[in-house]
N, C-alpha and C positions, 0 to 999 in steps of 0.2 A: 390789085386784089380783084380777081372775077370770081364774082356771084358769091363769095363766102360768108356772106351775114344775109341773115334772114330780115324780110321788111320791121318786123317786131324789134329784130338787134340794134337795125340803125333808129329807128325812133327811140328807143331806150338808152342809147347811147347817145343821142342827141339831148334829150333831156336833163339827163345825170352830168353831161359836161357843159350845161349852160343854169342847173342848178350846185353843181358841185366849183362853177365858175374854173372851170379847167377846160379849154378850148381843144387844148392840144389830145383829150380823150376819142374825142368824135374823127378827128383829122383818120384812121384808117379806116373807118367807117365811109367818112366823104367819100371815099376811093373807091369805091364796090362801084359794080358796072350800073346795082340797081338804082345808085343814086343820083339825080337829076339836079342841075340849080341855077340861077339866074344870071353867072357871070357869065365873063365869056372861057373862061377857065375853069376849073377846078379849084387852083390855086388860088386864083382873084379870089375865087368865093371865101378859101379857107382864111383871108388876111382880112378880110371887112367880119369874116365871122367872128375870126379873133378879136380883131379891135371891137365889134359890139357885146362881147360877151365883157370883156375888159372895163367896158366904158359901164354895162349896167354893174358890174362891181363895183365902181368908183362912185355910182349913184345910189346903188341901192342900201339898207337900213337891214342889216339883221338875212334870215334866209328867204331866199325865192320859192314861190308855190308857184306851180303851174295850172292853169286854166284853160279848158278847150273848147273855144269856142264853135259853133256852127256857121256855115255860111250859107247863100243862095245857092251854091255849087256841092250836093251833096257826098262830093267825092274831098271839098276842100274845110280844110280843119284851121283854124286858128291858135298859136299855139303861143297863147298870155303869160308872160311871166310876172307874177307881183312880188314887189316886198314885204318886209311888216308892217311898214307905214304910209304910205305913199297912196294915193287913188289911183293913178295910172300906170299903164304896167310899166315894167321895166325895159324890157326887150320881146318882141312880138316876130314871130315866125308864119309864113302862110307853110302849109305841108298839103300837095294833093297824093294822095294813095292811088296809084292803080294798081291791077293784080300782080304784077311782075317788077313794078320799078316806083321808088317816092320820089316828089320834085318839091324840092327846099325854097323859100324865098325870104330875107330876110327884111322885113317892113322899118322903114328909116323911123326915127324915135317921133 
């Protein structure tokens, strides 16, 4: 897929399948040219994304809210997932925005 989702799509798409706990939502999103991530693949990225979306299902208590936090890098977002119970989030995303492309990283628990 080149260029057919708007940065807005995939971040929304991104959200909605790691709060709707369906991985496999985001997976043609991952695929747009715009989107950037930390494996060495594509694919690499989309099986560790699977399994941490997986694993905060397994952990978490009720539904996921998202939290965004701020960084030193004001291009870079933190993107907290909580439960209903729990202090610490569930599953944590770094997301930096540039004009034309997002770069995903997914933060170990």
């Amino acid at each position: 897929m080149v260029g057919k989702f708007t940065l807005k799509d995939i971040k929304e798409a991104l959200v909605k399948s790691i709060i709707a706990f369906n991985p496999d939502y985001f997976k043609p999103f991952l695929f747009d040219d715009k989107v950037q991530c930390d494996a060495t693949s594509k694919n690499a990225f989309y099986k560790l994304f699977k399994m941490m979306v997986c694993s905060a299902k397994a952990e978490s208590v009720g539904k996921l809210k998202l939290t965004i936090e701020e960084t030193d890098d004001p291009r870079k977002k933190l993107y907290c997932f909580y439960d209903e119970v729990h202090l610490h989030s569930r599953l944590n995303i770094d997301v930096i925005e540039n004009e034309d492309s997002i770069w995903i990283e997914i933060l170990p628990f």
